[in-house]
C-alpha positions in Angstrom: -28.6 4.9 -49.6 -28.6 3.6 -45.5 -30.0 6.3 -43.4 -28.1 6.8 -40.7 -30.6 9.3 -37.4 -29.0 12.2 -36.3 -28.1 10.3 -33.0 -25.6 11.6 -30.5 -22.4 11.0 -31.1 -20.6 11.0 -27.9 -23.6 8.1 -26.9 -22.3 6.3 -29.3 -18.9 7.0 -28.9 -19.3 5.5 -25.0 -21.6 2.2 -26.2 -18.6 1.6 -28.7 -16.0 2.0 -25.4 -18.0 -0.7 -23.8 -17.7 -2.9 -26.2 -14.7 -2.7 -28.5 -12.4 -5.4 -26.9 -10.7 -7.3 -30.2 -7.6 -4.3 -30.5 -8.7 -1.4 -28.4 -9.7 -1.2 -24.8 -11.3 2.3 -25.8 -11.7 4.5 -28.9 -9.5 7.6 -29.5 -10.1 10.6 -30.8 -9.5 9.8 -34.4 -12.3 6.9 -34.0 -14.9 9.5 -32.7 -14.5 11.9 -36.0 -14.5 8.7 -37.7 -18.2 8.0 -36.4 -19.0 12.3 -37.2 -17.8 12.0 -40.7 -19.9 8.8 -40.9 -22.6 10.1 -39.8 -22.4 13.5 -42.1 -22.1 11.2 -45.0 -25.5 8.6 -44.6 -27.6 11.3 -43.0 -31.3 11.4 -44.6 -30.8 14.2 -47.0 -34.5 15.2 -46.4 -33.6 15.6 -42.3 -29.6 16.6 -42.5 -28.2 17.5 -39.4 -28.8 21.6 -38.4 -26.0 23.9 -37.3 -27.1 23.1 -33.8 -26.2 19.6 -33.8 -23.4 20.0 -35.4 -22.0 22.9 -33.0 -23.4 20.3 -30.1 -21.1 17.5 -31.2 -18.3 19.6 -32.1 -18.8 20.8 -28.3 -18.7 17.0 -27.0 -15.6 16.5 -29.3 -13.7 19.5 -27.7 -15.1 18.0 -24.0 -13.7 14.5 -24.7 -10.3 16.3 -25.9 -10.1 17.9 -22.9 -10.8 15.7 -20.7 -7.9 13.2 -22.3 -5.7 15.5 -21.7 -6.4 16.5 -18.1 -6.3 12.2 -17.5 -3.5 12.0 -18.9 -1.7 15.0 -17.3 -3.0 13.5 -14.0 -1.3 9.6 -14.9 1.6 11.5 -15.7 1.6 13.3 -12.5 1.2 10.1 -10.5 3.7 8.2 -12.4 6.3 11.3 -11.4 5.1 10.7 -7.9 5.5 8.1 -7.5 9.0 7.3 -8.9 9.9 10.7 -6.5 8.9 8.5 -3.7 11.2 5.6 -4.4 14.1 8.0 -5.1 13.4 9.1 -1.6 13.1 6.0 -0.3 16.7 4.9 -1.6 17.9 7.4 0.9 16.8 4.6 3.4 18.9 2.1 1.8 22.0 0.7 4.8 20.0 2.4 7.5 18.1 1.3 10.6 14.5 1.6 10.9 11.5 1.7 13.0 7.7 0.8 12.0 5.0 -0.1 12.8 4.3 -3.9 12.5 3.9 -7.5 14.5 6.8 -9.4 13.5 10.3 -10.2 14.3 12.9 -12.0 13.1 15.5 -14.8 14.4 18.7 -15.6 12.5 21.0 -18.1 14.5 21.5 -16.6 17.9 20.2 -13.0 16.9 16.4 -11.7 17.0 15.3 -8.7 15.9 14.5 -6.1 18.7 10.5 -4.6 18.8 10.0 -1.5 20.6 6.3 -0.2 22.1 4.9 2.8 23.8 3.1 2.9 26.9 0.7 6.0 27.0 -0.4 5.3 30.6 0.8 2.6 33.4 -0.8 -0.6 33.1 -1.4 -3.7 36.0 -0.1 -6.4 33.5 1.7 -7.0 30.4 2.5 -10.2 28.1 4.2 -10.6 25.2 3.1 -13.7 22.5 5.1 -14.8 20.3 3.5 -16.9 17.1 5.1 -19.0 14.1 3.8 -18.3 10.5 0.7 -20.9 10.8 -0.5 -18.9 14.0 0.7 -21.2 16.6 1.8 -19.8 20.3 5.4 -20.5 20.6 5.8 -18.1 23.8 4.4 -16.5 25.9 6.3 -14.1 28.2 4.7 -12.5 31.2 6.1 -8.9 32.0 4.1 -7.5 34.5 3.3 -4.1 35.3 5.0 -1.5 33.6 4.9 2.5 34.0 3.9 4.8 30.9 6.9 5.0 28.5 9.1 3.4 25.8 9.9 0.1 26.1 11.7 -2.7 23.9 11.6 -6.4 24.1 13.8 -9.1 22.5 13.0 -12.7 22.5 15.4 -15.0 23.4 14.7 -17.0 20.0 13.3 -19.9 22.4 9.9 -22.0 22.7 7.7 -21.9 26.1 9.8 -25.4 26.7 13.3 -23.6 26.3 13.9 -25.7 22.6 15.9 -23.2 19.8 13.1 -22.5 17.3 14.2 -22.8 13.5 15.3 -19.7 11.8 12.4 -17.3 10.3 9.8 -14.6 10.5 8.0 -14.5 13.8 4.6 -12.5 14.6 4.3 -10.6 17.7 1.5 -9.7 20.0 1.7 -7.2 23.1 -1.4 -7.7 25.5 -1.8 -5.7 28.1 -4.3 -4.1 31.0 -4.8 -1.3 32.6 -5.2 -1.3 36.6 -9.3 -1.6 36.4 -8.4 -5.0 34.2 -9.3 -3.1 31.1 -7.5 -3.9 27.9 -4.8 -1.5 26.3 -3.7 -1.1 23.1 0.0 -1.2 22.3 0.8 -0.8 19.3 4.3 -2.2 18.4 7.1 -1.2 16.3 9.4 -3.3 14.2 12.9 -2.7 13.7 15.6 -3.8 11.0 17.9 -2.2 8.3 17.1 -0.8 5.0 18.9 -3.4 2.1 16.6 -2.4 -0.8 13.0 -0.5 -2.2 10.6 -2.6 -4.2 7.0 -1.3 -5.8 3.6 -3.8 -4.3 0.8 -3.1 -5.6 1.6 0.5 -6.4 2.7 0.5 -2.6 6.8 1.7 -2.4 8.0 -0.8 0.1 11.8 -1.3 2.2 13.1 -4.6 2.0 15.0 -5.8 5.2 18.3 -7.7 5.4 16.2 -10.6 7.3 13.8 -10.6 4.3 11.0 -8.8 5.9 9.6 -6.2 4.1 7.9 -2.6 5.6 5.7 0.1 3.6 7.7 2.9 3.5 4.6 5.0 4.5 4.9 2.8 8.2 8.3 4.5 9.3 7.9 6.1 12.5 12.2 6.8 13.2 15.3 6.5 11.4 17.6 4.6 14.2 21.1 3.4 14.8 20.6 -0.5 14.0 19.8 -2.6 17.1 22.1 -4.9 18.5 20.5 -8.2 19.5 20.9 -10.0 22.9 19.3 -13.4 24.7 17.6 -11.1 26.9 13.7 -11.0 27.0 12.8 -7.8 27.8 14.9 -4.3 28.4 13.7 -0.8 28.4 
C-alpha cells in the first residue's frame, strides 16, 4: 500500500495551481477534497492523521471557500462597474466635449478648435503644430497673453501656407512667463460624442473625426465648436 505523509493540503493544493496548465488554469474546490480524500485513503495506518490535522485542513478548506467567494463577489462587482460606466457614458453620445489632450483634427476646410487656460500672464506664447511622424508643420507665434481662457484654431495650413492633407494633428502650447521661465499649459481637445468603446478595460468616447478621448479626461460638456480659418481667438 503507497504511503502517502500527512502533508499539508492547501501546499499542495497551491504547487498543483502552479502547475496544472493541460485543462485548468487553477484547481477548484472539488479538486482540493479530491487531494483530502486521497490523502485519508493512503495515509500510513501506523501514523493516521490526528483530529488536529484534520480540523486544520478542514479550516484551510473553509478559508479557500471563502476567499472564492469574496473574489468572485469583487469580479462581479467590477464587471457591474464597469458596464455602469459605459451606460453613463452613452449619455455623451451627439454631444460636444472638452478634454484634456494634444491633438486636433482637419477635415476639408474645418479644424477642430483646442482651448487652454492661462493661470497667470506670460511674456510669450507659441503654438506647434506636428503631423503623426512628429514633424513641425507650424508654428504660430502668439505673444503675450493675460491669465485666462483662451482657444486657438489652426488655419489647416503648413508654415509655407500649402493645405495639409486631411488627418489627426498633435498640438503643443509653449509658453513663458515674464522672467523667461517656462509655463505649463495644459490643453484641451474638443469634438462630439458619436459612440463609447471599451480599451484596455479603459471606457473610451469615440469622436466624429475618428479621434478617440478616455471618458475619465472630460473636463466640460459644451455646445459643439464651429470652426473658422482663423488662428487664434479668445
Amino acid at each position: 500500500m503507497s504511503v502517502v505523509a500527512n502533508s499539508n493540503i492547501l501546499g499542495q493544493y497551491e504547487a498543483a495551481q502552479t502547475t496544472s496548465t493541460t485543462h485548468k488554469t487553477s484547481l477548484d474546490q472539488d479538486a482540493f477534497l479530491t487531494l483530502l480524500v486521497a490523502q485519508l485513503e493512503h495515509q500510513d495506518p501506523l501514523n493516521p492523521m490526528d483530529d488536529k490535522d484534520m480540523t486544520a485542513q478542514l479550516a484551510q478548506f473553509s478559508s479557500l471557500a471563502e476567499l472564492t467567494k469574496i473574489n468572485t463577489g469583487i469580479t462581479s462587482l467590477v464587471d457591474a462597474q464597469g458596464q455602469d460606466t459605459v451606460l453613463s457614458a452613452v449619455a455623451f453620445i451627439g454631444k460636444g466635449i472638452k478634454a484634456d489632450g494634444y491633438s486636433l483634427s482637419k477635415s476639408g476646410d474645418a479644424t477642430s478648435t483646442v482651448y487652454y487656460s492661462l493661470g497667470e500672464s506670460v511674456s510669450d506664447m507659441q503654438v506647434n503644430i506636428y503631423a503623426t511622424d512628429g514633424t513641425l508643420v507650424r508654428t504660430d507665434v502668439i505673444g503675450a497673453k493675460q491669465a485666462g481662457e483662451y482657444q486657438y484654431t489652426w488655419d489647416g495650413k503648413d508654415a509655407d501656407g500649402n493645405a495639409m492633407a486631411d488627418g489627426t494633428y498633435g498640438v503643443a502650447i509653449v509658453a513663458a512667463d515674464t522672467s523667461g521661465a517656462a509655463v505649463l499649459v495644459q490643453s484641451k481637445i474638443s469634438g462630439v460624442v458619436t459612440g463609447v468603446v471599451t480599451q484596455n478595460g479603459a471606457t473610451m468616447l469615440e469622436l466624429a473625426d475618428g479621434r478617440t478621448v478616455a471618458l475619465s479626461s472630460v473636463s466640460e460638456v459644451v455646445q459643439p465648436a464651429a470652426s473658422t480659418s482663423d488662428t487664434t481667438s479668445s
